[in-house]
C-alpha atoms as an extended CHARMM CRD file, in Angstrom:
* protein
*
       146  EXT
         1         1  UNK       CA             44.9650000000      101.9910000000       79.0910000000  PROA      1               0.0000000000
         2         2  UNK       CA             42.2920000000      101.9740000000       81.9120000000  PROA      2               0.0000000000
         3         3  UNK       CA             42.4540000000      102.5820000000       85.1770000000  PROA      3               0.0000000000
         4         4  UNK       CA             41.8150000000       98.4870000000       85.6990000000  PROA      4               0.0000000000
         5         5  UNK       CA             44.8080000000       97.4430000000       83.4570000000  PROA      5               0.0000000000
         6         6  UNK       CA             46.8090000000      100.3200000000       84.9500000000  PROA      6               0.0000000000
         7         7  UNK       CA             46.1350000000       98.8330000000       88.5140000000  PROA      7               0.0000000000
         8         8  UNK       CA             46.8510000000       95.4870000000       87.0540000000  PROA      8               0.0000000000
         9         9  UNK       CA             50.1380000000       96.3100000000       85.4210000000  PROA      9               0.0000000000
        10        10  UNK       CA             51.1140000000       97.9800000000       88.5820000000  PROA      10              0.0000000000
        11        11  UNK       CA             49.9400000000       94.8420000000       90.6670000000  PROA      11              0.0000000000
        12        12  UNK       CA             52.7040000000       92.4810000000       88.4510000000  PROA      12              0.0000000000
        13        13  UNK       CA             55.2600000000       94.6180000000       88.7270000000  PROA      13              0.0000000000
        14        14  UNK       CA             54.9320000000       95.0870000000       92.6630000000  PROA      14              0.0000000000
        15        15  UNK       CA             54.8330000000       91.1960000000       92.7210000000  PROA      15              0.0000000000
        16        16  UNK       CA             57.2880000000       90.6880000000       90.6520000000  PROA      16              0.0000000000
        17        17  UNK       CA             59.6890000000       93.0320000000       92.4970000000  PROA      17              0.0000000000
        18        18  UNK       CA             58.4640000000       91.2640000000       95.2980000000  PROA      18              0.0000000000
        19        19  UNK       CA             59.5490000000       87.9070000000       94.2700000000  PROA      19              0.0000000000
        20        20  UNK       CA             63.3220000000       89.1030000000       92.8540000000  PROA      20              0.0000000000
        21        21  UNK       CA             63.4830000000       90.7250000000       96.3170000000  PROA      21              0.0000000000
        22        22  UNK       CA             62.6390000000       87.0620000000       98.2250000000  PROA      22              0.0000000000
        23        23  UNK       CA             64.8790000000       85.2140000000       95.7050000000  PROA      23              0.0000000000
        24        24  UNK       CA             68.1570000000       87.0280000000       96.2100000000  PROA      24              0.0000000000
        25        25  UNK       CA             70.9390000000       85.1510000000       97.4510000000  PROA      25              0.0000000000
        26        26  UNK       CA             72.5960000000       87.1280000000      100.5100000000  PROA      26              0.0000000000
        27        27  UNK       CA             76.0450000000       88.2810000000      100.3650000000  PROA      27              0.0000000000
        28        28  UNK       CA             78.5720000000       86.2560000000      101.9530000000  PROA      28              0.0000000000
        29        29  UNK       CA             81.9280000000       87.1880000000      103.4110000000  PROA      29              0.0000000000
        30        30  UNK       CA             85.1180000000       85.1970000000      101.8240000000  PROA      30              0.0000000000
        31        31  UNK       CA             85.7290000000       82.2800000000      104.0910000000  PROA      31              0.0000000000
        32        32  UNK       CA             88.9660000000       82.8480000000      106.7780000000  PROA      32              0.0000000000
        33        33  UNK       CA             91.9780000000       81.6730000000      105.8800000000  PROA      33              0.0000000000
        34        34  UNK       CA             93.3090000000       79.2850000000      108.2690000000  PROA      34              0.0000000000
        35        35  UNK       CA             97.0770000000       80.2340000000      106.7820000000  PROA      35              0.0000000000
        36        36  UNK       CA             98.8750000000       82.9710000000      108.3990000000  PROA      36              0.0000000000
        37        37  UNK       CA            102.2900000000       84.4250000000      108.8920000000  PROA      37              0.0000000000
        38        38  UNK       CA            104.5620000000       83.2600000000      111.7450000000  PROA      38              0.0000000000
        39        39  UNK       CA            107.8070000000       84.5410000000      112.4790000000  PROA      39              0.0000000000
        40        40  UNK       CA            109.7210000000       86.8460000000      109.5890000000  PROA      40              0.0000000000
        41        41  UNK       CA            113.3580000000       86.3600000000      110.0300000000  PROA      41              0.0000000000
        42        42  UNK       CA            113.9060000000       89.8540000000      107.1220000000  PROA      42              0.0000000000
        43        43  UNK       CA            117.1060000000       90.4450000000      108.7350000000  PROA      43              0.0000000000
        44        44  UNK       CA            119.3290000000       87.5300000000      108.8460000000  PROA      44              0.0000000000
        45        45  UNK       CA            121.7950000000       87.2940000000      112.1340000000  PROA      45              0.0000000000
        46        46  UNK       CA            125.2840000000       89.0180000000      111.7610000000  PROA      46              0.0000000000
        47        47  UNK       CA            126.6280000000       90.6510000000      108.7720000000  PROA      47              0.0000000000
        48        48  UNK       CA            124.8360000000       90.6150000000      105.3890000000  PROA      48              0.0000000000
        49        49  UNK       CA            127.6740000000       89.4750000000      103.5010000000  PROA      49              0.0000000000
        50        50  UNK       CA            125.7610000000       87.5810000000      100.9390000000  PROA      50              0.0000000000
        51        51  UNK       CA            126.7190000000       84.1820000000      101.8470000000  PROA      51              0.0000000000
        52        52  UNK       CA            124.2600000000       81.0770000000      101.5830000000  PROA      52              0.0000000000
        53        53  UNK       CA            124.5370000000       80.7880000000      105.0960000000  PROA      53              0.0000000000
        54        54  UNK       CA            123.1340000000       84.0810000000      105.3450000000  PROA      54              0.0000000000
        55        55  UNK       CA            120.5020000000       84.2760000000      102.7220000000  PROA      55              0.0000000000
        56        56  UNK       CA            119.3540000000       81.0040000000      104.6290000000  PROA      56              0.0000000000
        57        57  UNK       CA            118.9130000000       82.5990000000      107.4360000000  PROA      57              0.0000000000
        58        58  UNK       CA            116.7820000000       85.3590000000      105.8720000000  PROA      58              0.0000000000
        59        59  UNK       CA            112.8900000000       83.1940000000      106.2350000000  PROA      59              0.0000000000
        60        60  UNK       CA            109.6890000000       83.9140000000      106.1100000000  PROA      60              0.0000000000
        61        61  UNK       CA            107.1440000000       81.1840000000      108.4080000000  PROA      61              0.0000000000
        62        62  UNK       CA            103.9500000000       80.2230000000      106.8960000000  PROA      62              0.0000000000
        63        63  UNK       CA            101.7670000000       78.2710000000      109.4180000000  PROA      63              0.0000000000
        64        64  UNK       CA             98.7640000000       76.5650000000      108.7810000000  PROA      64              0.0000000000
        65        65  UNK       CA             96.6470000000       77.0470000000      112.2250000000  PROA      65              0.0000000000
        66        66  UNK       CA             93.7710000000       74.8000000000      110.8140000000  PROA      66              0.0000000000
        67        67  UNK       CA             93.0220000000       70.9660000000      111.1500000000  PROA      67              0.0000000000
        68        68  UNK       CA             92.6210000000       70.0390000000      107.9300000000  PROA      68              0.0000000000
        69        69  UNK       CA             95.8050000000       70.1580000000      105.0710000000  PROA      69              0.0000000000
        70        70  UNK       CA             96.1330000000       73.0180000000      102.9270000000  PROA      70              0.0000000000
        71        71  UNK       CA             97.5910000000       72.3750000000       99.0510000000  PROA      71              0.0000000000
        72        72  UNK       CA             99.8000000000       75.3300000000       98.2980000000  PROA      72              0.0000000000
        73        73  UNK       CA            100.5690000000       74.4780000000       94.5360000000  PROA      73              0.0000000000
        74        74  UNK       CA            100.7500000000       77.5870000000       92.7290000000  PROA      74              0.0000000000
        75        75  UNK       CA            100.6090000000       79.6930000000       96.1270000000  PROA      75              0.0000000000
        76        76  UNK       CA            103.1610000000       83.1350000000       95.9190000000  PROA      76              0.0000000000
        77        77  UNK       CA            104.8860000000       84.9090000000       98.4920000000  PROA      77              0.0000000000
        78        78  UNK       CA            106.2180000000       88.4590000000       97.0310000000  PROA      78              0.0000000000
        79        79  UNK       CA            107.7990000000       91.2910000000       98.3380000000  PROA      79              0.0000000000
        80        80  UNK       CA            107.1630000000       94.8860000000       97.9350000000  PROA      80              0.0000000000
        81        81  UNK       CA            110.0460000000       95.3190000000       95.2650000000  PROA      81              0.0000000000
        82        82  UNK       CA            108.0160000000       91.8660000000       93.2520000000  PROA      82              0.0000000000
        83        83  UNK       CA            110.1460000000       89.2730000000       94.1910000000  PROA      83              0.0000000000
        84        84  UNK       CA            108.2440000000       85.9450000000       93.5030000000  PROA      84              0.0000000000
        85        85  UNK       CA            108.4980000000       83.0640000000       94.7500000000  PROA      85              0.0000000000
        86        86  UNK       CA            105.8310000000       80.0970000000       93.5940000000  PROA      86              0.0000000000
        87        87  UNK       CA            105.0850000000       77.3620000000       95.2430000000  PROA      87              0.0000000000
        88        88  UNK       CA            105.3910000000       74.0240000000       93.3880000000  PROA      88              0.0000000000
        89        89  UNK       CA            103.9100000000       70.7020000000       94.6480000000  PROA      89              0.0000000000
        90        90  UNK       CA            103.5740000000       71.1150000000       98.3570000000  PROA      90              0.0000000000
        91        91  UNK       CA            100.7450000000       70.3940000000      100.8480000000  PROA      91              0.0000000000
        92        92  UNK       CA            101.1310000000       71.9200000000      104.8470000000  PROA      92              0.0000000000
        93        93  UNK       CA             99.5620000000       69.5760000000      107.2370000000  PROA      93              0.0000000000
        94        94  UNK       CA             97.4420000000       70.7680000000      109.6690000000  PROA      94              0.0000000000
        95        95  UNK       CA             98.4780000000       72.9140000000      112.8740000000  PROA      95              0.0000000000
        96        96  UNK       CA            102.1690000000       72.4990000000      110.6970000000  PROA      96              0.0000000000
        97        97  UNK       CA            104.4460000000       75.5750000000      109.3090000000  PROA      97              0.0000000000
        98        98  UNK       CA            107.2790000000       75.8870000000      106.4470000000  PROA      98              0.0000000000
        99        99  UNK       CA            109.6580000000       78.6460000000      106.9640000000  PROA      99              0.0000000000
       100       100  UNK       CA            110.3050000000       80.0170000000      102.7760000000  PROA      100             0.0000000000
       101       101  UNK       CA            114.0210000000       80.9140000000      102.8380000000  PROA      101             0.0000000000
       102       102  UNK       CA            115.5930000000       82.9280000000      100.5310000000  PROA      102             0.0000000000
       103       103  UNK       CA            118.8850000000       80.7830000000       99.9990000000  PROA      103             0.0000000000
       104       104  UNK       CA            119.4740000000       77.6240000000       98.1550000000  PROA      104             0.0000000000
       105       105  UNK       CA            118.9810000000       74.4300000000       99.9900000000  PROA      105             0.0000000000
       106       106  UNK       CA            116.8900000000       70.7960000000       99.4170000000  PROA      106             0.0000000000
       107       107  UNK       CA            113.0610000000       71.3210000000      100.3620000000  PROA      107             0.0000000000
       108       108  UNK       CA            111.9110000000       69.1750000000      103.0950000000  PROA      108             0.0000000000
       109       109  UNK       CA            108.8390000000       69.0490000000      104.9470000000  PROA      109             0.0000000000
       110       110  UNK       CA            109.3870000000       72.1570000000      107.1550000000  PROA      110             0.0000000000
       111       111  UNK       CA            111.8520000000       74.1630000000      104.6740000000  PROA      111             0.0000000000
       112       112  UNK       CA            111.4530000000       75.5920000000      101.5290000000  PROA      112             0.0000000000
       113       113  UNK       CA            113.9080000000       77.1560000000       99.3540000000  PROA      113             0.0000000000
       114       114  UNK       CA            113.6610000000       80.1420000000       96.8390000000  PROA      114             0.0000000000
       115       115  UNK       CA            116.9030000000       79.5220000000       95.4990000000  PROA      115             0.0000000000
       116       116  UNK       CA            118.1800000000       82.9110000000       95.3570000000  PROA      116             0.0000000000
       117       117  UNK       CA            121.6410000000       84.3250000000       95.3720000000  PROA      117             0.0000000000
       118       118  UNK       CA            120.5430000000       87.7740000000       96.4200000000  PROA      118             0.0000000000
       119       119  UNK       CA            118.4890000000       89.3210000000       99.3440000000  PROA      119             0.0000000000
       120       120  UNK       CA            114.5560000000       89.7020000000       99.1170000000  PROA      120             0.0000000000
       121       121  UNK       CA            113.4080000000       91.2290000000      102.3280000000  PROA      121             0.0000000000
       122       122  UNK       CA            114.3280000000       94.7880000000      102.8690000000  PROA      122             0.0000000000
       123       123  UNK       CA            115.9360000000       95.3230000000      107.1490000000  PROA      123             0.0000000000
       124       124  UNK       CA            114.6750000000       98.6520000000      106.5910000000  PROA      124             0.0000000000
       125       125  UNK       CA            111.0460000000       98.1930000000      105.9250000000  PROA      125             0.0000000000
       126       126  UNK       CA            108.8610000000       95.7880000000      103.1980000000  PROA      126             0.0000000000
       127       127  UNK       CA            106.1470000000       93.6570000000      103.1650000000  PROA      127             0.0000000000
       128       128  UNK       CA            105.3390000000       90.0850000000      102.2170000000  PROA      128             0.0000000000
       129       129  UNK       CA            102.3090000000       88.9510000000      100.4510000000  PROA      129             0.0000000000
       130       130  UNK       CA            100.9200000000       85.8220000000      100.4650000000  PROA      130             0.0000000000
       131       131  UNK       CA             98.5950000000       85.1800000000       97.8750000000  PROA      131             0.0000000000
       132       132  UNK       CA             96.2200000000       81.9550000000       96.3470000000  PROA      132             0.0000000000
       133       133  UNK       CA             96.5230000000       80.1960000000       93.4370000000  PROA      133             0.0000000000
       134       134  UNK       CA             94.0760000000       82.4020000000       91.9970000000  PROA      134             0.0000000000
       135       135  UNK       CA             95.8700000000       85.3220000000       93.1560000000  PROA      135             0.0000000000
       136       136  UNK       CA             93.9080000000       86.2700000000       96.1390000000  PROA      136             0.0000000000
       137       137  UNK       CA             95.5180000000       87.9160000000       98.8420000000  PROA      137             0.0000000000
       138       138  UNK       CA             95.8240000000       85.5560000000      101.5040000000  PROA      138             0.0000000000
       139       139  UNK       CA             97.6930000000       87.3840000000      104.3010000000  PROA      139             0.0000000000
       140       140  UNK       CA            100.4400000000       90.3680000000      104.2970000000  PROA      140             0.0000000000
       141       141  UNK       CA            102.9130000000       91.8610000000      106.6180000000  PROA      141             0.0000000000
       142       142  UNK       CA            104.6400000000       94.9300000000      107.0270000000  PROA      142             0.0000000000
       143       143  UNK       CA            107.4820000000       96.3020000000      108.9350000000  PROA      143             0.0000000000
       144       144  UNK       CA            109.4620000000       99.5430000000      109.4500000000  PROA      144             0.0000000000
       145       145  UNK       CA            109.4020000000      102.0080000000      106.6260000000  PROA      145             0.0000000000
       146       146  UNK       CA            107.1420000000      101.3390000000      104.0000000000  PROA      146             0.0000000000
């Protein structure tokens, strides 16, 4: 090859590094989240005698701090021990929360029910996981031992 074609060779290449260098898309974080945790009610009040009353009083708040609706079909909130709880059919309105209790109980607009019969939050320490329809985490929380 001579020195010409060499230099010309070389001279494509550069450009065409150039040009993948100019085309590249830059990276882009995930876009926030406007759903986040509220209050976690892991320890329902009085003695855990394993009473509906009581697993209704064990809740975790989801709050939706953005304007616009959020659809949360297919949506799961686990625990550490993978407790699972999917969302079916249910949209929270802007600047609106749901408190997810463990218990039985008729969902409404602002309650949601897992239908358990047993406890799901740890009082000693666990953490909840909120995670997307496609599995994504969302937002998490832990407390005491872990």
């Amino acid at each position: 090859m001579s020195a010409r074609s060499t230099a010309q060779l070389f001279a494509v290449l550069a450009a065409g590094a150039a040009l993948a260098g100019a085309t590249a898309l830059p990276a882009t974080a995930a876009p926030r989240s406007p759903i986040a945790f509220g209050t976690i009610q892991y320890d329902s009040p009085g003695k855990d005698d394993g009473s509906q009353r009581s697993l209704d009083a064990e809740w975790v708040t989801i709050s939706n701090t953005g304007r616009s609706s959020v659809n949360l079909k297919g949506w799961t909130l686990s625990d550490r021990s993978h407790h699972v709880y999917t969302f079916g059919g249910f949209t929270l309105g802007g600047h609106a929360s749901v408190r997810v209790h463990t218990g039985i109980g008729r969902n409404s607009r602002g309650d949601v029910y897992q239908n358990r019969r047993a406890y799901v939050w740890n009082n000693t320490g666990d953490t909840a996981t909120l995670r997307d329809n496609h599995s994504h985490v969302v937002v998490t929380r832990s407390w005491g031992r872990r």
